[in-house]
C-alpha positions as CSV (number, residue, x, y, z in Angstrom):
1,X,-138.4,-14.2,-221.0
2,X,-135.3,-13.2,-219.3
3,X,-132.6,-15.4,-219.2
4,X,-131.8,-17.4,-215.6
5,X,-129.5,-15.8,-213.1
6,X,-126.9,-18.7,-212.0
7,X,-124.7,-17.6,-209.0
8,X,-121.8,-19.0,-208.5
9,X,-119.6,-19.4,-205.5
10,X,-117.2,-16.1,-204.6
11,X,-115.1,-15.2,-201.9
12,X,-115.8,-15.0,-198.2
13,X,-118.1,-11.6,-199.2
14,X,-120.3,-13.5,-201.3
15,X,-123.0,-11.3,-203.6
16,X,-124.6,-12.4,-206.6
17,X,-123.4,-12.1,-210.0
18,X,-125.5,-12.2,-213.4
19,X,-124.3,-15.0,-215.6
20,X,-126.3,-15.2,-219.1
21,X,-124.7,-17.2,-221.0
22,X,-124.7,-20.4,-218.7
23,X,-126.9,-22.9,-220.6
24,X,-126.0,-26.1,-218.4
25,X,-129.2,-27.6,-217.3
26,X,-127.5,-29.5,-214.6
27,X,-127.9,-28.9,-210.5
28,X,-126.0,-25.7,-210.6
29,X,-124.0,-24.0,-207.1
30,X,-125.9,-21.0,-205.0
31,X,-124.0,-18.0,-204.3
32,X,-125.5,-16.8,-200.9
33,X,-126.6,-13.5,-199.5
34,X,-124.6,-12.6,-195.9
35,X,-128.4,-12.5,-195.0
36,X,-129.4,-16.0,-194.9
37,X,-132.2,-15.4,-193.4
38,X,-133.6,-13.5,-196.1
39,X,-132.9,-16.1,-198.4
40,X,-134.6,-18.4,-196.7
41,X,-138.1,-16.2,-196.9
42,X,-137.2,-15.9,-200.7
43,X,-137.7,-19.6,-200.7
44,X,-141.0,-20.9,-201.0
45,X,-141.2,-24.1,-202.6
46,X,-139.2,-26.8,-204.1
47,X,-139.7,-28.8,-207.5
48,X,-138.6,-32.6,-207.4
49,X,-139.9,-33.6,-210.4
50,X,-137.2,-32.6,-212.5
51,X,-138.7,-29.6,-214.1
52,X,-137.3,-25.9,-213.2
53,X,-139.4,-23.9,-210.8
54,X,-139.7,-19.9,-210.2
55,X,-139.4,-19.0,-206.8
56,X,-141.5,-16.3,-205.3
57,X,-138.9,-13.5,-203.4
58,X,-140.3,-10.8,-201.1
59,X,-139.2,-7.1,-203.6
60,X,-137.4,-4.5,-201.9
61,X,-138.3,-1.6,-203.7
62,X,-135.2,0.5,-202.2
63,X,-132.9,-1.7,-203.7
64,X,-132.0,-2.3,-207.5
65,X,-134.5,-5.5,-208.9
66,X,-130.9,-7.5,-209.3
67,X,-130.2,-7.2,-206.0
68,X,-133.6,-8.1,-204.5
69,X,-133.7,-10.9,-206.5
70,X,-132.1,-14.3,-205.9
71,X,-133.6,-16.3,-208.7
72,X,-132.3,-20.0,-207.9
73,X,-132.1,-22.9,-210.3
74,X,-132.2,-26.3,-208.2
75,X,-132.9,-28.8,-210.5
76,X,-132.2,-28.7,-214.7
77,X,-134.8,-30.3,-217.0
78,X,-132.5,-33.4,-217.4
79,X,-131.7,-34.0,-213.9
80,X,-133.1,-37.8,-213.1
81,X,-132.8,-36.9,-209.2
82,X,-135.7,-38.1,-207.2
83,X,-137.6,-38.8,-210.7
84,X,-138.8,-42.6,-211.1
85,X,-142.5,-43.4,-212.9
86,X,-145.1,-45.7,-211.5
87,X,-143.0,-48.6,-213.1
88,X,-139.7,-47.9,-211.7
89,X,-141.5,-47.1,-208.2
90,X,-143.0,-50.4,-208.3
91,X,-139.8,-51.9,-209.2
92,X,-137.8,-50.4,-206.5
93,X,-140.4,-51.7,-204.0
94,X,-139.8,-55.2,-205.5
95,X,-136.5,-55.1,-204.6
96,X,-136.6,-53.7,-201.7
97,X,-138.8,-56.2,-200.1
98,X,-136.7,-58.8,-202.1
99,X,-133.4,-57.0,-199.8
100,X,-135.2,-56.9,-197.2
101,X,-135.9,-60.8,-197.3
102,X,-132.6,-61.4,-198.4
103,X,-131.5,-59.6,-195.2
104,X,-133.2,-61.3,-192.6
105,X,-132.8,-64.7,-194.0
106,X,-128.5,-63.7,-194.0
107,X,-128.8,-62.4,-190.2
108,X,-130.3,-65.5,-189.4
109,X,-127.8,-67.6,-191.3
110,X,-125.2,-66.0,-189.4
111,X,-127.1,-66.6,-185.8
112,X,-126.6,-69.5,-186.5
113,X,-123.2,-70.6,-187.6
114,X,-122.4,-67.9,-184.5
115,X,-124.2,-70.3,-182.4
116,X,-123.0,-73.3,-183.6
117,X,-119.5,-72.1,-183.5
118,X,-120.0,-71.3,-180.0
119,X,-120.8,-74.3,-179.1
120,X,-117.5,-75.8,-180.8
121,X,-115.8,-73.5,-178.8
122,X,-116.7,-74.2,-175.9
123,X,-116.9,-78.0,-176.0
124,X,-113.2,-78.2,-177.8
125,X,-112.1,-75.4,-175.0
126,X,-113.4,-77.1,-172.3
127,X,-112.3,-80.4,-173.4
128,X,-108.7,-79.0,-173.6
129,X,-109.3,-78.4,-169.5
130,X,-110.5,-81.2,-168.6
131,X,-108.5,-83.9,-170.7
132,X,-105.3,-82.1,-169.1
133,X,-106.7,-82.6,-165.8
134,X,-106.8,-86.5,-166.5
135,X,-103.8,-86.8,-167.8
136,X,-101.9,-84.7,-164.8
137,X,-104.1,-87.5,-162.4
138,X,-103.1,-90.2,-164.4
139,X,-98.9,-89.2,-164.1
140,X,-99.0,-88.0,-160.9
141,X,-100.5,-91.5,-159.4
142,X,-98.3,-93.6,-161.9
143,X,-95.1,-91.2,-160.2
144,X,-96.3,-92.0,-156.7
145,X,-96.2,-88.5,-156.4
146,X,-98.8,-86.9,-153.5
147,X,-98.6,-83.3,-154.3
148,X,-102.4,-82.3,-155.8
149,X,-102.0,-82.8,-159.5
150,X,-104.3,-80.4,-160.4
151,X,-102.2,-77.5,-158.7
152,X,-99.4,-78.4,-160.0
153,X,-101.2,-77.8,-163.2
154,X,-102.0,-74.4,-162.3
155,X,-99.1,-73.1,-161.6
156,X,-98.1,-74.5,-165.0
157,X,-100.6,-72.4,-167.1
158,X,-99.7,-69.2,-164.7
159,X,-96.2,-69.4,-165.2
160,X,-96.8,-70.0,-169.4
161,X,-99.2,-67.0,-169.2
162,X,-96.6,-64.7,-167.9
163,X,-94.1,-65.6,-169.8
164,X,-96.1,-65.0,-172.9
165,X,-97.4,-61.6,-171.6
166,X,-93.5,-60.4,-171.0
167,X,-92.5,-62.0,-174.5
168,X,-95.9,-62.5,-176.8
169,X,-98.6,-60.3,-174.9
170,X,-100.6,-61.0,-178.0
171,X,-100.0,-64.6,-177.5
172,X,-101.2,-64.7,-174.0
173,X,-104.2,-62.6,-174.5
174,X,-105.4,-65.2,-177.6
175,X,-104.9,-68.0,-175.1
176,X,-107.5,-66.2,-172.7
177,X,-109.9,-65.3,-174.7
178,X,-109.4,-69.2,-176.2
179,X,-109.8,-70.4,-172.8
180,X,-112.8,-67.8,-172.2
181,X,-116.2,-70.0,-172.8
182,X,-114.8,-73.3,-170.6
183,X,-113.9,-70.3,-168.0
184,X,-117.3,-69.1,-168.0
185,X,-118.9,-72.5,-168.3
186,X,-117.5,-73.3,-164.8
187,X,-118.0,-70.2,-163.3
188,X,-121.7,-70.8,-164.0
189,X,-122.1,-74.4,-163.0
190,X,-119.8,-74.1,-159.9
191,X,-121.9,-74.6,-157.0
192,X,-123.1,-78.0,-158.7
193,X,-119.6,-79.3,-158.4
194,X,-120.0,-79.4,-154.4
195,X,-123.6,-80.7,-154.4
196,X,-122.3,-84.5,-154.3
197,X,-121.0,-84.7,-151.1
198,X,-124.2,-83.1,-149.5
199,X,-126.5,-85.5,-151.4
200,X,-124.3,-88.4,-150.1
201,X,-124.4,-86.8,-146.8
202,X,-126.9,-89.1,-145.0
203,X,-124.8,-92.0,-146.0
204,X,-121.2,-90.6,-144.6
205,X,-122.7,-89.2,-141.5
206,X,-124.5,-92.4,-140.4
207,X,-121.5,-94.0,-138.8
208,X,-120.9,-91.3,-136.8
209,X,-122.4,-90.8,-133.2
210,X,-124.9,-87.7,-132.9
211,X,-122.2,-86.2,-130.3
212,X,-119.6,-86.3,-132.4
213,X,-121.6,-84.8,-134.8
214,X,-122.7,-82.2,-132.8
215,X,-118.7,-81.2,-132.2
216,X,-118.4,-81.3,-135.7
217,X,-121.1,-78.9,-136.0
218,X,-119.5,-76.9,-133.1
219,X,-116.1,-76.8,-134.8
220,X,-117.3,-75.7,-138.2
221,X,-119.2,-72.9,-137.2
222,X,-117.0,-72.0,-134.6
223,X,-114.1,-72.2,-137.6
224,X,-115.1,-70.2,-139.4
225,X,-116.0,-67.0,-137.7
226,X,-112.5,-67.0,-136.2
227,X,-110.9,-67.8,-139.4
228,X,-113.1,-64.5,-140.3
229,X,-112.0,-62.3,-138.2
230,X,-107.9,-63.7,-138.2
231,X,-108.2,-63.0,-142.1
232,X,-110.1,-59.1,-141.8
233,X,-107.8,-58.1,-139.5
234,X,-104.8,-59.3,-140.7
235,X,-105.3,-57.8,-144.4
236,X,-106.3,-53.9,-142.2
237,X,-103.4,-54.4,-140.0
238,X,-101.1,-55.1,-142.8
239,X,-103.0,-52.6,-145.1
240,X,-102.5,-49.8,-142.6
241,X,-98.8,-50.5,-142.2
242,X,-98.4,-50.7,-146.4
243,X,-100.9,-48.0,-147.1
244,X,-101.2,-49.1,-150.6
245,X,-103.7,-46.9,-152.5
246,X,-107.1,-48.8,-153.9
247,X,-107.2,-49.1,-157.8
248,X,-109.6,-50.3,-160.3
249,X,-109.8,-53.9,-160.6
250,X,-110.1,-56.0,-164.2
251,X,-113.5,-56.6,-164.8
252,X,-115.0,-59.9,-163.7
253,X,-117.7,-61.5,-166.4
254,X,-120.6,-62.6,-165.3
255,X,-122.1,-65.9,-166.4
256,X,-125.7,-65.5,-168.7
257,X,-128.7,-66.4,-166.8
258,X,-130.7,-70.0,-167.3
259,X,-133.1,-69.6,-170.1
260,X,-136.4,-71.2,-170.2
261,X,-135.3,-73.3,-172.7
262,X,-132.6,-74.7,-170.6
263,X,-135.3,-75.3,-167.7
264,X,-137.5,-77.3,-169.8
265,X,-134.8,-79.5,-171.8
266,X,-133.7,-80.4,-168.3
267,X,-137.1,-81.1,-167.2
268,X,-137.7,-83.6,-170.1
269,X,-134.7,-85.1,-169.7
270,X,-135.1,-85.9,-165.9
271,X,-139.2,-87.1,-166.9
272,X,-137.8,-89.5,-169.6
273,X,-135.4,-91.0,-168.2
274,X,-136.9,-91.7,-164.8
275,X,-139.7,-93.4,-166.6
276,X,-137.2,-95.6,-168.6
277,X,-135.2,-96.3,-166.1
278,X,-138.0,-97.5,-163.5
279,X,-139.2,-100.0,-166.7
280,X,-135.3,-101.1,-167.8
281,X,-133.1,-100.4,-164.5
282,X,-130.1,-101.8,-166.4
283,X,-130.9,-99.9,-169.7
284,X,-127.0,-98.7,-169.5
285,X,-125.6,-101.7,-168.6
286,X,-125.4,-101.3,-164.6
287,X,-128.0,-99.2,-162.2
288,X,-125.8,-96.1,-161.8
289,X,-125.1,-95.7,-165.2
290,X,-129.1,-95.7,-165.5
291,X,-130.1,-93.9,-162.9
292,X,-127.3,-91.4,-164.1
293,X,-129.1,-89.1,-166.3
294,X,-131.8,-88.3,-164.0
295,X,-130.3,-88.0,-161.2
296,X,-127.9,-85.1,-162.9
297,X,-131.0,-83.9,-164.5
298,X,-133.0,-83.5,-160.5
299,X,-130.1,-81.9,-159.4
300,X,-129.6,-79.3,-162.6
301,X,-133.0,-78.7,-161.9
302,X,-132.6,-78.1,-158.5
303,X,-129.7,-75.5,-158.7
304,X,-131.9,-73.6,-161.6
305,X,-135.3,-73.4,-159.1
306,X,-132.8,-72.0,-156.5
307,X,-131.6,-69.9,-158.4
308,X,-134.5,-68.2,-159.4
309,X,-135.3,-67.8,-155.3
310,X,-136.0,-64.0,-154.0
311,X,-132.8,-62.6,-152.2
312,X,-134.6,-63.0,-149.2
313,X,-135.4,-66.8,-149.2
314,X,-131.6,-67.2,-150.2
315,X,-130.5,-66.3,-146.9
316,X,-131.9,-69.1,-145.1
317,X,-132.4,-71.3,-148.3
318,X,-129.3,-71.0,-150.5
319,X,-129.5,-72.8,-153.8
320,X,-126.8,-75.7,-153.2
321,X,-129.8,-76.4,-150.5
322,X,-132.7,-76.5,-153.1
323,X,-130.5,-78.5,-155.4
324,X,-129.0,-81.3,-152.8
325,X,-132.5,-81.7,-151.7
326,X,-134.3,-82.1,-155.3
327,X,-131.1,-84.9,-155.9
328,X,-132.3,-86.4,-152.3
329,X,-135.9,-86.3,-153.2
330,X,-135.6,-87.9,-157.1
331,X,-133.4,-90.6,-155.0
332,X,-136.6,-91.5,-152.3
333,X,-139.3,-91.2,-155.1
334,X,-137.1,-93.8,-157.5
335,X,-136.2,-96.1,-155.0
336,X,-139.5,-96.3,-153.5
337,X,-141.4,-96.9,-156.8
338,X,-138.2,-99.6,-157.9
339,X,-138.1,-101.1,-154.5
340,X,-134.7,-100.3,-154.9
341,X,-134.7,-98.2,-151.9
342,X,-133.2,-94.5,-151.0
343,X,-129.4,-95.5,-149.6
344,X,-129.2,-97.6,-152.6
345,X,-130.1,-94.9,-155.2
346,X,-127.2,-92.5,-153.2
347,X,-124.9,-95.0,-153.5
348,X,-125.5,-95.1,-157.4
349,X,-125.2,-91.2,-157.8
350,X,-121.8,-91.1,-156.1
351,X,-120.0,-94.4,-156.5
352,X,-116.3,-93.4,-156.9
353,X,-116.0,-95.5,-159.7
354,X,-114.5,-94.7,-162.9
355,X,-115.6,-97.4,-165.0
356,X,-119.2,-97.0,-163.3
357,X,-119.5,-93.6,-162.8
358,X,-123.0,-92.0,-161.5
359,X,-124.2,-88.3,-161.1
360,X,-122.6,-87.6,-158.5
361,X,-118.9,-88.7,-160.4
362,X,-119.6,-86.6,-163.0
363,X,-120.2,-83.6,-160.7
364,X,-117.5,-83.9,-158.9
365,X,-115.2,-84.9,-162.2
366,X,-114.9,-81.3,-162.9
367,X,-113.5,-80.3,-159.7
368,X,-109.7,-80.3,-160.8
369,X,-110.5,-78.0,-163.8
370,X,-111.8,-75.9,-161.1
371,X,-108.1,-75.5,-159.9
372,X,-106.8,-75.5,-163.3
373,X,-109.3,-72.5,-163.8
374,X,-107.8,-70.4,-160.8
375,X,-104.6,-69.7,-163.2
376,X,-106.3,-67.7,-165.8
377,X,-108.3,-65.8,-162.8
378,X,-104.8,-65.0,-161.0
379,X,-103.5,-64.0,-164.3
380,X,-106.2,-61.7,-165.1
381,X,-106.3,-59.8,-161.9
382,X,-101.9,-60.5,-162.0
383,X,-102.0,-56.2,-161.4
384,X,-104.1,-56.5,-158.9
385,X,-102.0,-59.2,-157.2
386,X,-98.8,-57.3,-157.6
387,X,-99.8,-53.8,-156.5
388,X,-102.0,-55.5,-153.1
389,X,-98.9,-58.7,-152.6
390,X,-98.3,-57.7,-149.3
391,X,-102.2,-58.0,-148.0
392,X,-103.2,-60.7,-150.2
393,X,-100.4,-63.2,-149.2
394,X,-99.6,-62.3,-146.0
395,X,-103.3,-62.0,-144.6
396,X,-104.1,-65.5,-146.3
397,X,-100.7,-67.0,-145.1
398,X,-101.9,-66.1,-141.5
399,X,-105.3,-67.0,-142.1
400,X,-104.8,-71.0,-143.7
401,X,-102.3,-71.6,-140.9
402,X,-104.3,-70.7,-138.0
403,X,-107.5,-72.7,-139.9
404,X,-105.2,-75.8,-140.2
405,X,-103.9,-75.3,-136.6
406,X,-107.0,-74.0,-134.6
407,X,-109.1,-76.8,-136.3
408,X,-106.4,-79.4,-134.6
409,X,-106.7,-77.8,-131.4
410,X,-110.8,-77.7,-131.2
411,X,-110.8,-81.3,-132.1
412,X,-108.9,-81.9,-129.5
413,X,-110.1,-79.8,-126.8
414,X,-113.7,-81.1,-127.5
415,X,-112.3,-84.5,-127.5
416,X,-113.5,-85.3,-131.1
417,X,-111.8,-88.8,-132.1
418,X,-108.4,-88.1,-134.2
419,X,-109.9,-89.8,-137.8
420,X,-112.8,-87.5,-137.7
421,X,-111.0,-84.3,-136.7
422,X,-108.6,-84.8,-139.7
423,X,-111.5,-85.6,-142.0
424,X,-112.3,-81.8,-141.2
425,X,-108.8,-79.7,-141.1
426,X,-109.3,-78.3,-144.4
427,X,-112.8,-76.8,-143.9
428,X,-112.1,-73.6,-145.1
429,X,-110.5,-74.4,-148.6
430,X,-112.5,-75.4,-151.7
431,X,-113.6,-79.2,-152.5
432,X,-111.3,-79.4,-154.8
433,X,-108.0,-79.0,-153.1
434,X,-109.8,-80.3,-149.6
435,X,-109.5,-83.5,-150.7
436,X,-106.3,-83.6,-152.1
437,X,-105.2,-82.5,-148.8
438,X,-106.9,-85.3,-146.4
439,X,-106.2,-88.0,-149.1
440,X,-102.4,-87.1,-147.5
441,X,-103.7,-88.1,-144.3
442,X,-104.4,-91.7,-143.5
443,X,-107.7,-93.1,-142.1
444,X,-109.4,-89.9,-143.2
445,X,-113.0,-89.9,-144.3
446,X,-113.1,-88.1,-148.1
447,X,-117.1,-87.7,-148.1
448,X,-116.7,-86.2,-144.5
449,X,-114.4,-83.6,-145.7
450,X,-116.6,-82.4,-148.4
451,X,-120.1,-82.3,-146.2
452,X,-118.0,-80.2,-144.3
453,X,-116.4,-77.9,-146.6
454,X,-119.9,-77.3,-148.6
455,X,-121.7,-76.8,-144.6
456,X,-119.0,-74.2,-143.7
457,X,-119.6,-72.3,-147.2
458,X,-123.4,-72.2,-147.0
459,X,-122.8,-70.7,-143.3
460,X,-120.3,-67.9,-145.1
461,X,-122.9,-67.5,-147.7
462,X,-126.1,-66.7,-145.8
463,X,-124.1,-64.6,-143.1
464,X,-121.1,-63.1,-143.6
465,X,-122.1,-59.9,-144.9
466,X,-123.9,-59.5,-141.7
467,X,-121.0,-60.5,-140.2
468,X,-118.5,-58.0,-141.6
469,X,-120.9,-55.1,-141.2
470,X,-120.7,-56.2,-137.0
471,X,-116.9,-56.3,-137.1
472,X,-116.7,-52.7,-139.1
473,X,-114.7,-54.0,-142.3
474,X,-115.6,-51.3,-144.6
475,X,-111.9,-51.9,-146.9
476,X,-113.2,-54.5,-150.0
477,X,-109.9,-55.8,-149.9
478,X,-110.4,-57.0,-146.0
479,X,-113.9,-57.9,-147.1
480,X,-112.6,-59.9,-150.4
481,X,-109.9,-61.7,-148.3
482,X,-111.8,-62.3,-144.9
483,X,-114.8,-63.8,-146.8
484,X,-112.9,-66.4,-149.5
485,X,-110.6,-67.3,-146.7
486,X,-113.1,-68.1,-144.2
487,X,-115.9,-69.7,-147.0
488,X,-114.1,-70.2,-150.1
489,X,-116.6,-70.1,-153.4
490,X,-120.1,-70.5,-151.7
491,X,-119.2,-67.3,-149.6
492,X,-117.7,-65.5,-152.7
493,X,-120.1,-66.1,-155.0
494,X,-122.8,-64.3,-151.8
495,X,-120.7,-61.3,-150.9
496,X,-119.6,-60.8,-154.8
497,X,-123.5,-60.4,-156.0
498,X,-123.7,-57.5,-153.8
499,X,-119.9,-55.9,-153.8
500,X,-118.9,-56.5,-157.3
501,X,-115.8,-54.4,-156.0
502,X,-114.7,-57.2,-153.3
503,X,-114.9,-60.0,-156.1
504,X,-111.4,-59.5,-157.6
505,X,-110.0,-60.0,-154.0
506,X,-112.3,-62.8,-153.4
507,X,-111.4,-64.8,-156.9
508,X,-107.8,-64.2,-155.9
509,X,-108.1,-65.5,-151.8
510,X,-110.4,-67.8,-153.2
511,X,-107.5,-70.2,-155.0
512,X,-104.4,-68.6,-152.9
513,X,-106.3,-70.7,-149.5
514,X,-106.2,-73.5,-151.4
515,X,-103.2,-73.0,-153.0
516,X,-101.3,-72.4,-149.3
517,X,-102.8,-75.0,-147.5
518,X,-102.1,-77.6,-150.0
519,X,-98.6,-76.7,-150.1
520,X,-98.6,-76.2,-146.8
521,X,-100.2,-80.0,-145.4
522,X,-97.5,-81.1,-148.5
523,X,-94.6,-80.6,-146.3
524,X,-94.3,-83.2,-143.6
525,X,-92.8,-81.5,-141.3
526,X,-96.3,-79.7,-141.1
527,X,-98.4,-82.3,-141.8
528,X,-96.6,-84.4,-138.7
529,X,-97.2,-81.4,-136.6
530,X,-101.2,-81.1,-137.3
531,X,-101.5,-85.1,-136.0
532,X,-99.3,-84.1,-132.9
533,X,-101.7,-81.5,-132.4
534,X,-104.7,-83.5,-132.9
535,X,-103.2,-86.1,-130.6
């Protein structure tokens, strides 16, 4: 038998050479023809089971027999590769399945400590937020001081967040992504911080005359399309004379969607305790603190159904609806079946309280960390802020000026009594800051100011895209502006889920109106003028 040829690798002109005396049974190197393709007819087969195979080769019988032939050597008699009996086959798939096992059970391990880490994270996170909040409350009343503590808290975080990003930018991008779950947390649950006041709204409009509320009505919705238009067209006029060119925006996160787990953990929370608390009504010690976990659990419930709404039933039925009127309707159901009866069920979920806080307290107890929030947004979009400045502030300047002012004025002109026109002058800025503003103000009515505020958001939020379409405000930064300044969160959070492009300048106008007309109503000089004006 003639000995195997072995080729072994040549220059870039690679032929093959006769080697006889290699004895190495080992996976040996190919020397190739230029013609690959012919070497890929010669092949025909391939051994793996360790043993050496002949290849059949097509013979050109006008060329020498070496040359024809390109007799290959894959595999040498001791090569193990690819070789395993029935035993080691058997074993392999043993341990396979065993990895396989191991795997899974590992993954799911980890899902878990992920999840239960994100959980710490965002309770210790949030926490953080909202124990800062207290403690700025807590100082600011013990200083007599009137300025909104919460604001002032704000621009504390912004200013450390700069400095960090011109000294430590790593430092200041850890403290964001720290901050990040609470962040999210009241992004998501935000429209349930304004629910209260319209739940409680039967009780704080029962003193006032139906005229007066009708002026009221007039005002609002009269408010806020000017304040509209007075925002759009400052930010184009101001745009135009600027011409500052549009760039891309940091990206906003949006918040998960409920799960039907969520749903369902609510539901039996709200069924439990309503039985227990129709059977012990002082289970917690006092009615409110009983009543308490249903009543949060109806409205949750509430916000989650209207969530879930079709786009088209959100128009005219926005979700802070569905969720004040699922509170309303636990409140008649419970105080019917207790004998309690419905005004005294409201006046347990909102009982302005601290050491017997209700549903509607604890609502409304996360509105400071709302402001406190605002700095991390401002920060994020802080490019944004300095490239657009001139728009932004001088647009939103204009805008909570003329809100303050004009709101005065109607109040006056419609001959709407002084107490009840100040309950209302800061309709277009958030909850929040709102009442920090009238609590300046003396005589004003705090639960008057928020059923306003919350009424001239849900008339933003069903139509002021409509709106802006009519007055031909095609620029997302007179969009942005026009809509935050005019309906603060419930008309961002609208225009946003369709123009994800407007929702930088919304976030921004969103806490710079608040921001303004709390400083503004701050200084008495201002704040003396507005009760001249109101008369």
């Amino acid at each position: 038998m003639a000995a195997p040829l072995v080729a072994t690798p040549t220059n870039l002109s690679l032929s093959p050479t006769h080697h006889h005396h290699s004895k190495s049974p080992s996976l040996t190197c190919l020397a190739f023809k230029p013609n690959l393709n012919r070497f890929r007819r010669n092949l025909t087969h391939v051994a793996f089971n360790g043993n050496p195979q002949s290849y059949k080769h097509e013979h050109n019988h006008s060329s020498p027999p070496h040359k024809s032939l390109v007799p290959v050597r894959v595999l040498g008699p001791n090569c193990s590769f690819l070789q395993m009996d029935p035993q080691e086959t058997s074993s392999s798939r043993t341990v396979s399945v065993k990895s396989s096992a191991s795997d899974s059970s590992n993954i799911s391990t980890s899902t878990i400590s992920q999840k239960a880490f994100g959980v710490l994270h965002l309770v210790v996170s949030l926490g953080i937020v909202l124990a800062m909040d207290k403690f700025l409350k807590k100082a600011f009343v013990a200083a007599a001081i009137k300025f909104p503590s919460a604001l002032f808290g704000m621009f504390c975080i912004f200013s450390v967040l700069v400095i960090l990003d011109t000294t430590i930018p790593a430092a200041a991008t850890s403290l964001m992504n720290f901050f990040e779950p609470a962040l999210m947390f009241i992004q998501r649950w935000l429209p349930l911080f304004y629910v209260p006041a319209l739940v409680v709204l039967p009780l704080s409009v029962r003193d006032i005359p139906a005229s007066s509320g009708l002026k009221i009505c007039f005002i609002i919705a009269g408010g806020w399309l000017a304040s509209l238009c007075i925002a759009g067209f400052t930010a184009i006029a101001v745009r135009k004379i600027v011409k500052t060119e549009m760039t891309d925006a940091e990206p906003m996160a949006k918040p998960s969607p409920f799960s039907p787990l969520e749903f369902w953990t609510w539901s039996g929370i709200f069924l439990v305790s309503f039985v227990s608390a129709i059977f012990y009504p002082t289970a917690l010690g006092t009615s409110a603190r009983t009543c308490l976990p249903f009543l949060l659990a109806s409205t949750v419930l509430g916000y989650m159904v209207g969530s879930g709404l079709s786009s088209g039933v959100k128009k005219v039925f926005h979700p802070i609806i569905c969720c004040a009127l699922s509170a309303d309707l636990a409140a008649l159901a419970f105080g019917y079946i207790s004998q309690l009866g419905f005004d005294a069920v409201l006046g347990c979920y909102l009982t302005k309280v601290s050491s017997n806080p209700g549903a509607g307290d604890i609502l409304m107890g996360f509105l400071g960390s709302v402001i406190l929030s605002f700095a991390f947004s401002m920060f994020k979009q802080r490019k944004l802020v300095k490239r657009h400045a001139a728009e932004i502030f001088i647009s939103i300047i204009i805008s909570s000026l003329f809100s303050l002012y004009s709101t005065a004025l109607a109040g006056r002109l419609v001959g709407l009594e002084p107490s009840l026109t100040v309950s209302i002058l800061p309709r277009c800025i958030t909850v929040a800051l709102a009442l920090s503003i009238v609590s300046l103000f003396e005589g004003a009515n705090s639960s008057l100011t928020a059923a306003a505020v919350v009424v001239t958001g849900l008339i933003g939020a069903n139509f002021v895209q409509a709106m802006l379409d009519k007055l031909r405000f095609r620029d997302p930064i007179a969009r942005g502006i026009a809509t935050a300044s005019s309906a603060h969160g419930l008309g961002t959070a609208a225009l946003s889920a369709k123009e994800p492009e407007a929702l930088p300048f919304c976030a921004i106008a969103y806490g710079l109106t608040g921001i303004f007309g709390s400083l503004f109503c701050s200084v008495p000089a201002i704040r003396q003028s507005l009760l001249a004006v109101i008369g």
